[in-house]
DRENPA-3360 file (N, C-alpha, C; in nm, 2 decimals, always signed):
BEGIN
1 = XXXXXXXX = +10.80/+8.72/+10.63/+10.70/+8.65/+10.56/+10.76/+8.60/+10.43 ~ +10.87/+8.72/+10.31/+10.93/+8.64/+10.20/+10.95/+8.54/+10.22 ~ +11.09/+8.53/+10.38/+11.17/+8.44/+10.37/+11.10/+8.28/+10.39 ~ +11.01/+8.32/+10.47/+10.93/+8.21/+10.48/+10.89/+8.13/+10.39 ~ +10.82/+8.23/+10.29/+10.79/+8.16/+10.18/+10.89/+8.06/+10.08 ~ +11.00/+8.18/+10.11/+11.11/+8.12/+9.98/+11.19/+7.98/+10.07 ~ +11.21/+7.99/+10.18/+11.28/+7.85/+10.24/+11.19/+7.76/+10.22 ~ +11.02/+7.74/+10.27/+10.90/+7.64/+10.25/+10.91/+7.66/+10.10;
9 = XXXXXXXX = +10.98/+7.71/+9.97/+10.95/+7.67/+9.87/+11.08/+7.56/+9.81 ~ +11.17/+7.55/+9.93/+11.31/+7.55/+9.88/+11.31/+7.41/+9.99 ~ +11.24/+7.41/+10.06/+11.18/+7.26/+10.15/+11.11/+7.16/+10.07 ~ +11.04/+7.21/+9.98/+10.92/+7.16/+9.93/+10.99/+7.13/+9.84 ~ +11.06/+7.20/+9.72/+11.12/+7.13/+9.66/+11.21/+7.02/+9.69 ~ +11.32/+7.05/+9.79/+11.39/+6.89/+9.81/+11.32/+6.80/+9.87 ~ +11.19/+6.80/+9.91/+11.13/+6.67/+9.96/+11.12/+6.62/+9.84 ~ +11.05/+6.71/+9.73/+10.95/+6.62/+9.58/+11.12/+6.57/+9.55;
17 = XXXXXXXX = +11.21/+6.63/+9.51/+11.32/+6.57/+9.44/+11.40/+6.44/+9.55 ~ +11.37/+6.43/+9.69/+11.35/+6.31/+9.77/+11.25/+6.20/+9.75 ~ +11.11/+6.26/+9.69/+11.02/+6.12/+9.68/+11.06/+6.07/+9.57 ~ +11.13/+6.17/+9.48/+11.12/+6.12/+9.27/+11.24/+6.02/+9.29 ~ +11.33/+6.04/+9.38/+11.45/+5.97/+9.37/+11.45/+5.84/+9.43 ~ +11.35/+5.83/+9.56/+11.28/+5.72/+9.58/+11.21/+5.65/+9.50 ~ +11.13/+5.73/+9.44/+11.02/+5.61/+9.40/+11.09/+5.52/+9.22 ~ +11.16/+5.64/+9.17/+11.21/+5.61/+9.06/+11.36/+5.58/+9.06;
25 = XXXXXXXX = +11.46/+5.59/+9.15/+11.55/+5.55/+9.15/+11.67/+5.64/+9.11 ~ +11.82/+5.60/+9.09/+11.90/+5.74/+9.09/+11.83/+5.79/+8.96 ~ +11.89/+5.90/+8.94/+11.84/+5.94/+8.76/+11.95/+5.99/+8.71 ~ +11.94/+5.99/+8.61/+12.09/+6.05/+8.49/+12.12/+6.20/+8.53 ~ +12.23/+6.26/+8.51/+12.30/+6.36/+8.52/+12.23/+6.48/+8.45 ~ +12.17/+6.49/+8.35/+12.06/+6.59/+8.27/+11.96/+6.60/+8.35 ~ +11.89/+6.45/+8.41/+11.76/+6.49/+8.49/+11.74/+6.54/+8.60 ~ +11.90/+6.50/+8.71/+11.86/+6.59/+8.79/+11.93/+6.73/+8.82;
33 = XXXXXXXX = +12.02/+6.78/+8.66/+12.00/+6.92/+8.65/+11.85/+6.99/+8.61 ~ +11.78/+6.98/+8.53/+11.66/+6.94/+8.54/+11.58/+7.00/+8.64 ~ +11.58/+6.86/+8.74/+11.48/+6.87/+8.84/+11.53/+7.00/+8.94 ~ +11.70/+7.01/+8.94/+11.74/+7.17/+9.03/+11.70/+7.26/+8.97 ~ +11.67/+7.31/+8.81/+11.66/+7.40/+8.75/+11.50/+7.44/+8.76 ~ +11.43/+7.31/+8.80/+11.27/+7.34/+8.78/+11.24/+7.36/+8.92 ~ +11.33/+7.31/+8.99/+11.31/+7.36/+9.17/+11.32/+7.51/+9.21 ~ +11.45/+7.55/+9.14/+11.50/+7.69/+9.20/+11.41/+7.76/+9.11;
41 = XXXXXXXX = +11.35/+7.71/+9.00/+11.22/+7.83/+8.95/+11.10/+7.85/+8.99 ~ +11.09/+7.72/+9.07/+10.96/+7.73/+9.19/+10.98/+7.83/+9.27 ~ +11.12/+7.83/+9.32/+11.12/+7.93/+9.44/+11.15/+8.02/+9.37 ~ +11.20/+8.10/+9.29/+11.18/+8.22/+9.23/+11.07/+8.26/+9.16 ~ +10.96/+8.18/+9.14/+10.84/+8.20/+9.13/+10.72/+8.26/+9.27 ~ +10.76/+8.17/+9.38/+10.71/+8.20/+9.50/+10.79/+8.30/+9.57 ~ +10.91/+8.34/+9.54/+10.93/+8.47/+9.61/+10.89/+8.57/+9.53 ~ +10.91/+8.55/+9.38/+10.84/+8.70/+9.36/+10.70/+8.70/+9.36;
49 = XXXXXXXX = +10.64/+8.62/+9.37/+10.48/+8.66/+9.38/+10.47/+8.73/+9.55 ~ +10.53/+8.65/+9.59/+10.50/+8.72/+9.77/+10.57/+8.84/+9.76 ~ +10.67/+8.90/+9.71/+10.73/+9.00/+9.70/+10.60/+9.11/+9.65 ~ +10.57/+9.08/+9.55/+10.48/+9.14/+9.48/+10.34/+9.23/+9.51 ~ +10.30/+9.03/+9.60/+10.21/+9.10/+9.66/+10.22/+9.15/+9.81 ~ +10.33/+9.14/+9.85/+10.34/+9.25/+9.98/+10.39/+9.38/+9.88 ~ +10.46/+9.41/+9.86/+10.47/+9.55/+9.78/+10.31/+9.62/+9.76 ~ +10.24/+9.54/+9.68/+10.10/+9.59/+9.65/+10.01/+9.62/+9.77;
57 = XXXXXXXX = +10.04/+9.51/+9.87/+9.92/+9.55/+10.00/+10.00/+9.66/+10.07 ~ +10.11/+9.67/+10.10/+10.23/+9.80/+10.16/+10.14/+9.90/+10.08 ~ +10.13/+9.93/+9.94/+10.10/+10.05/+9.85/+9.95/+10.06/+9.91 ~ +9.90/+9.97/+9.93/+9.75/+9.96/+9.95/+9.70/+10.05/+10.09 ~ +9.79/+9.99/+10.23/+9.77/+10.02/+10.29/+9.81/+10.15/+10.34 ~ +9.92/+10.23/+10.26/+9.99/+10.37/+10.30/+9.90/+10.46/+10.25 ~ +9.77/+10.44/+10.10/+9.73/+10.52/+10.04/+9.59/+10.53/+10.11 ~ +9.54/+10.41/+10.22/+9.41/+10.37/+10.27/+9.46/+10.50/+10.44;
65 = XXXXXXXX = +9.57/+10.48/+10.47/+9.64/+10.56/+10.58/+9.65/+10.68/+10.56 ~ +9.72/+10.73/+10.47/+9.70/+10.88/+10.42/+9.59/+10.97/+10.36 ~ +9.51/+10.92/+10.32/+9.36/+10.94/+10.30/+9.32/+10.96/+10.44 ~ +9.29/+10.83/+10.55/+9.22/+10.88/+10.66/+9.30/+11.00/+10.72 ~ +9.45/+11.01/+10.80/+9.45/+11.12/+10.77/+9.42/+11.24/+10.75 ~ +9.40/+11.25/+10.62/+9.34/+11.38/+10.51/+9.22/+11.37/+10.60 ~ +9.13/+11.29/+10.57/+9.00/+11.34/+10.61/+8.98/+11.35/+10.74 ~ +9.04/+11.33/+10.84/+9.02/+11.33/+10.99/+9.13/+11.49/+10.95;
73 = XXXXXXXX = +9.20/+11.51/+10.93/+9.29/+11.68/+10.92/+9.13/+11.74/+10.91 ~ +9.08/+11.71/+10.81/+9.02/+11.83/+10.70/+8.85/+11.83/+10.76 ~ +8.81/+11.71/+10.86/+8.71/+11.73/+10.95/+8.76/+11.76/+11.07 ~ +8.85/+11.80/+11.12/+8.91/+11.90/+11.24/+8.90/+12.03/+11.18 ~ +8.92/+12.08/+11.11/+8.95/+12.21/+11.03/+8.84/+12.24/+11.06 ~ +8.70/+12.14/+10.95/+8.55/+12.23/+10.98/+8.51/+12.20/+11.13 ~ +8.56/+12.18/+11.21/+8.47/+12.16/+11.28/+8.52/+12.28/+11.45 ~ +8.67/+12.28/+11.39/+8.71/+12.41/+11.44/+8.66/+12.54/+11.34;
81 = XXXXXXXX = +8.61/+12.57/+11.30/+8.53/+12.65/+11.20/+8.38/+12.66/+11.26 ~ +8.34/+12.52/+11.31/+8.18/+12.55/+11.37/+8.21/+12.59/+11.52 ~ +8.32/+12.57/+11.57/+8.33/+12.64/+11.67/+8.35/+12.76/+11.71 ~ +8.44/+12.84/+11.63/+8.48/+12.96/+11.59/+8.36/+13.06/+11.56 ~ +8.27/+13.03/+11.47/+8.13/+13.04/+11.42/+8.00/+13.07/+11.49 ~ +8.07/+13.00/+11.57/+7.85/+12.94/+11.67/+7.78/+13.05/+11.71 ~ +7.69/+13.08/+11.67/+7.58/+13.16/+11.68/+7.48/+13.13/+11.74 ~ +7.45/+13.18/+11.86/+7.49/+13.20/+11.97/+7.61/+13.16/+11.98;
89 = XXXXXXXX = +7.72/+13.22/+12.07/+7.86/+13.13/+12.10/+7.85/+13.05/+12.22 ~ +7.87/+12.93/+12.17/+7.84/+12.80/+12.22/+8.01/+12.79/+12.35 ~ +8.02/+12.85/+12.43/+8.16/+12.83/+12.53/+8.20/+12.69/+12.59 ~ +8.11/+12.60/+12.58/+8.15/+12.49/+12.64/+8.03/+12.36/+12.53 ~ +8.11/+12.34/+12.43/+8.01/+12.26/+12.35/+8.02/+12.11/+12.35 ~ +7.95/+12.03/+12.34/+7.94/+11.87/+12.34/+8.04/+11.81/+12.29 ~ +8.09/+11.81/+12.20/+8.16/+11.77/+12.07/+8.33/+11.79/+12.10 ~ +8.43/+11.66/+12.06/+8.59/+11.72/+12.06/+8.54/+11.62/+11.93;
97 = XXXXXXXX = +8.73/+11.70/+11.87/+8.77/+11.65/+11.78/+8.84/+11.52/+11.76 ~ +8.80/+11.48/+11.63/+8.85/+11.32/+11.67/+9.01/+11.31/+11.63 ~ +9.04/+11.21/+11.71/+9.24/+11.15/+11.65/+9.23/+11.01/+11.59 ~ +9.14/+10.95/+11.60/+9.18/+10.81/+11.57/+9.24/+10.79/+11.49 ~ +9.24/+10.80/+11.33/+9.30/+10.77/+11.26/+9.49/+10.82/+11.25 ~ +9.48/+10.99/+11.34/+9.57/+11.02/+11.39/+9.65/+10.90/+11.44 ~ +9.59/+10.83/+11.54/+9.63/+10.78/+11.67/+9.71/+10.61/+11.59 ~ +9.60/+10.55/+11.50/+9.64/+10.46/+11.43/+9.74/+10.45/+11.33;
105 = XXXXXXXX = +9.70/+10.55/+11.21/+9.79/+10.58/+11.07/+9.92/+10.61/+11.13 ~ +9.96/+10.74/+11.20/+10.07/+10.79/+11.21/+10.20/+10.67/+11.25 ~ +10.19/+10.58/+11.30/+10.30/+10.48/+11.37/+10.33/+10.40/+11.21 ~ +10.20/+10.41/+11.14/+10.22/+10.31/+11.02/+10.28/+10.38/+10.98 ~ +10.29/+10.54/+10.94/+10.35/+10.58/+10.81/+10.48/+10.61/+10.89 ~ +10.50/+10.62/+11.04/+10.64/+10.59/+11.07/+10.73/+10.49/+11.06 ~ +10.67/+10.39/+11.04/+10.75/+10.26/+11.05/+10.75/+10.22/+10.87 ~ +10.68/+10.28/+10.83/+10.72/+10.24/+10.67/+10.82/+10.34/+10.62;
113 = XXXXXXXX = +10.87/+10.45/+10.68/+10.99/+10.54/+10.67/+10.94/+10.63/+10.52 ~ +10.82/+10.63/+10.54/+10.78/+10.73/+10.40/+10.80/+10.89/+10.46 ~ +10.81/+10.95/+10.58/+10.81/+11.07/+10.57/+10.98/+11.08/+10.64 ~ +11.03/+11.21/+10.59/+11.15/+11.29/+10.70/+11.10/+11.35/+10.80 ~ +11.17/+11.38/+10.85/+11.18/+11.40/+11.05/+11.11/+11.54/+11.02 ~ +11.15/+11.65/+10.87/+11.09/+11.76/+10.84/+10.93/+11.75/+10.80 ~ +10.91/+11.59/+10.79/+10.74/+11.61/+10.72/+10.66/+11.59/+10.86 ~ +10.76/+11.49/+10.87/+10.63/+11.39/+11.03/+10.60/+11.55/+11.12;
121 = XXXXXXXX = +10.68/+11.63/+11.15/+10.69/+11.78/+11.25/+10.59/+11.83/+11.24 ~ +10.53/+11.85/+11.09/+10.42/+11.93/+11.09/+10.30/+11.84/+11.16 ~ +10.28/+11.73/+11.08/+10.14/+11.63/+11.14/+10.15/+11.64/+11.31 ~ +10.26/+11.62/+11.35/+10.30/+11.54/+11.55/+10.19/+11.70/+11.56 ~ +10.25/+11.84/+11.54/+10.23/+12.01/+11.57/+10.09/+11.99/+11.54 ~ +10.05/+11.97/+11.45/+9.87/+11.97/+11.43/+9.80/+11.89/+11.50 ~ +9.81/+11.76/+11.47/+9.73/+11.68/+11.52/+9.71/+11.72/+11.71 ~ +9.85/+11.75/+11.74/+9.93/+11.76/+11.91/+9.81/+11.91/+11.93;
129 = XXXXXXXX = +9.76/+11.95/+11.85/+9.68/+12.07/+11.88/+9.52/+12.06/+11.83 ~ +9.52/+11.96/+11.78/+9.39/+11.91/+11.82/+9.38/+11.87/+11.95 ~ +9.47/+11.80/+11.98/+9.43/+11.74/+12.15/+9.43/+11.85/+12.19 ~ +9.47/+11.92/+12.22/+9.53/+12.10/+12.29/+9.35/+12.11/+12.32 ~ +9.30/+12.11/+12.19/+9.17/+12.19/+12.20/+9.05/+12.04/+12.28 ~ +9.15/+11.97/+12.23/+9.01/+11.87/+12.32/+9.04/+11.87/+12.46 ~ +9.10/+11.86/+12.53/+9.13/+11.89/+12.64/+9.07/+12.04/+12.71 ~ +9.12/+12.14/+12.63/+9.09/+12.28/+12.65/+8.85/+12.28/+12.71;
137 = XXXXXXXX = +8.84/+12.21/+12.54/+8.71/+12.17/+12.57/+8.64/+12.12/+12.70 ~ +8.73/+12.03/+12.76/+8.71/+11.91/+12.86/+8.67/+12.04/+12.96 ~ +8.85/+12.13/+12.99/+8.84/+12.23/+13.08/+8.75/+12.27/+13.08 ~ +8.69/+12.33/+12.98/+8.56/+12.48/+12.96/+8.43/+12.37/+13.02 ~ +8.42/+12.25/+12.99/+8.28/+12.18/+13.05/+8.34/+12.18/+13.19 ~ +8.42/+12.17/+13.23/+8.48/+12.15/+13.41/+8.42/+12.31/+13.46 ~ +8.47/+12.39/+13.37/+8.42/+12.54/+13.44/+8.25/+12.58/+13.42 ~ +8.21/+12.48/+13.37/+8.09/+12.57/+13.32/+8.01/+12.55/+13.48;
145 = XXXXXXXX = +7.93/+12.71/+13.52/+7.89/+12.72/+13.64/+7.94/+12.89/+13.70 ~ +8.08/+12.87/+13.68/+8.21/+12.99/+13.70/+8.23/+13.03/+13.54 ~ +8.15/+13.18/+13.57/+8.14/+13.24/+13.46/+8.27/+13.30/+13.42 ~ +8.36/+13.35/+13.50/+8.48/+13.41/+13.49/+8.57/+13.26/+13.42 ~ +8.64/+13.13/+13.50/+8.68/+13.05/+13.42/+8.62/+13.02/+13.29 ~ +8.46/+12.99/+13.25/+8.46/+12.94/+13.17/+8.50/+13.03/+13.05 ~ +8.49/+13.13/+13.05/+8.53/+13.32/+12.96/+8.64/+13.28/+12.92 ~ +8.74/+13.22/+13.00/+8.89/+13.25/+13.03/+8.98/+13.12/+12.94;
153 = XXXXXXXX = +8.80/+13.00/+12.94/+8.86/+12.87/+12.91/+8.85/+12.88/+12.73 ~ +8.72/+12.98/+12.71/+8.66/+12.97/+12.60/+8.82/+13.09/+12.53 ~ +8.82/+13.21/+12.59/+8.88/+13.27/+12.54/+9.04/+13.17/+12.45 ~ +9.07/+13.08/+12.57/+9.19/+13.01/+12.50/+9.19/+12.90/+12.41 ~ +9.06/+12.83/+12.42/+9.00/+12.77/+12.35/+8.96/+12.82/+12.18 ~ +8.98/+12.94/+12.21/+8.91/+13.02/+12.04/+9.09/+13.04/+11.99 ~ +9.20/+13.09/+12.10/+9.36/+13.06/+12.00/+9.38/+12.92/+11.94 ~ +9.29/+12.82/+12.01/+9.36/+12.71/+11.94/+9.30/+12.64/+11.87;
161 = XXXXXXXX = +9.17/+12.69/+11.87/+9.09/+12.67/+11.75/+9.09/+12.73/+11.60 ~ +9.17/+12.88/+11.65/+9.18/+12.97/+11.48/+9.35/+12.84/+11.44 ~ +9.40/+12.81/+11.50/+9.57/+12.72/+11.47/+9.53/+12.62/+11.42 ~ +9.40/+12.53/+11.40/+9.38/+12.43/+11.30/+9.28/+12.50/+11.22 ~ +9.22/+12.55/+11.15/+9.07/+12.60/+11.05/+9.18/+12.62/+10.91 ~ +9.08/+12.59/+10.80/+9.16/+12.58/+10.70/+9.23/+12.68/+10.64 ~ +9.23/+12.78/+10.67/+9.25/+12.93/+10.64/+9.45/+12.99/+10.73 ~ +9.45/+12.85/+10.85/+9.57/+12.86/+10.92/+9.71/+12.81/+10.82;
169 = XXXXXXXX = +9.78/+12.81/+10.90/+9.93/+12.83/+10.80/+9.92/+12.68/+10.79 ~ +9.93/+12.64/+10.93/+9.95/+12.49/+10.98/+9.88/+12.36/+10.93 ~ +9.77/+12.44/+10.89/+9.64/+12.32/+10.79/+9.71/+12.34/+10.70 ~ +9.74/+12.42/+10.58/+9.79/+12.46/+10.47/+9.88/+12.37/+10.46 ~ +9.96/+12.34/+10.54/+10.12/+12.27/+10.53/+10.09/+12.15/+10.54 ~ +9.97/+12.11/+10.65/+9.99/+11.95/+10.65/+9.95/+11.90/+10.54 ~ +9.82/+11.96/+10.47/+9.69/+11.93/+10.37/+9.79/+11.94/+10.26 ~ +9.90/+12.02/+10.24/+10.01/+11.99/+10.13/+10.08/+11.88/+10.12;
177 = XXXXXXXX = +10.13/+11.81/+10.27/+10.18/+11.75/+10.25/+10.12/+11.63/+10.26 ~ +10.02/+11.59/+10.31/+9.96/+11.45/+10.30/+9.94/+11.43/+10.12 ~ +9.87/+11.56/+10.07/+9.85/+11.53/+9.91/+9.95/+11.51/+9.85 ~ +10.04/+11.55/+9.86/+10.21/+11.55/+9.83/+10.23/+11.39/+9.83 ~ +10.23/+11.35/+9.98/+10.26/+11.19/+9.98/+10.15/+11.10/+9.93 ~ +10.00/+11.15/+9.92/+9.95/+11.09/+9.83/+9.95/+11.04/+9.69 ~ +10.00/+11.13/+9.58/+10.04/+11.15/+9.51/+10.20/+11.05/+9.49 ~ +10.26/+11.07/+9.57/+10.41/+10.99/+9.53/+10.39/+10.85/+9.56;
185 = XX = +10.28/+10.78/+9.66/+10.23/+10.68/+9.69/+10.11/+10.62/+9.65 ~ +10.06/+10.62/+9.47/+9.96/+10.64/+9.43/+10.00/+10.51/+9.39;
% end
């Protein structure tokens, strides 16, 4: 998109210095340094503004990505918490946890090369265990009927539910590090 801009600025200029030379004829040696000196600051004008403002929408959209994120991590956490919790224990309950922003954000903040291979590890391990548990879920509503599977579904369903709640190592590390890149991406 720069380049775009800066060649259509660098187009634009030799047409105008094509009509002025038409319409007014050759011009003296001063004017049309001049006219190159006032062209090439067009386009150094138009590239850094598009520079600029892609830099600022980039910043815009890594801190709108990391946020969602955050809050889709940190409404997994409670909501493996209300599961963990349920009184009565609820073994096969309505509800999975959501990825979307997972599913969306994470390709962006890979392709803008903001994290190392050591940061992205944790998020792929968490988020990769949210699905664990949504799926797990799915199972336990497939068993519900067969009292012995669904025991068996719930029972594994509660290991992978205590591995995201905020109190786990694994929330700890990601919720560090998304604030971490929040923070350096402010």
């Amino acid at each position: 998109m720069k380049c775009f801009v800066g060649l259509s600025a660098v187009f634009v200029s030799c047409l105008l210095g094509l009509v002025a030379l038409s319409v007014y004829g050759p011009m003296p040696p001063n004017q049309i340094q001049l006219s190159a000196f006032t062209g090439l600051l067009g386009v150094l004008f138009a590239f850094g503004f598009t520079y600029c403002k892609d830099a600022k929408d980039r910043k815009k959209r890594l801190r709108g990505n990391l946020a969602a994120l955050k809050a889709e991590m940190e409404y997994c956490g409670k909501t493996a918490c209300i599961f963990l919790s349920a009184n009565p224990v609820v073994k096969s309950p309505s509800y999975r946890l959501p990825t979307l922003c997972y599913q969306s954000a994470f390709p962006s903040l890979l392709s803008e090369h903001i994290l190392s291979e050591e940061e992205f590890s944790p998020l792929i391990e968490y988020f990769a265990g949210v699905e664990t548990l949504n799926r797990g879920l799915d199972q336990a509503n497939e068993a519900i009927g067969n009292g012995t599977r669904l025991d068996e579904e719930h029972d594994r369903n509660t290991i992978k539910a205590r591995r995201l709640i905020p109190s786990s190592e694994q929330y700890t590390v990601v919720k560090s590090l998304l604030e971490r890149l929040s923070k350096s991406n402010a």
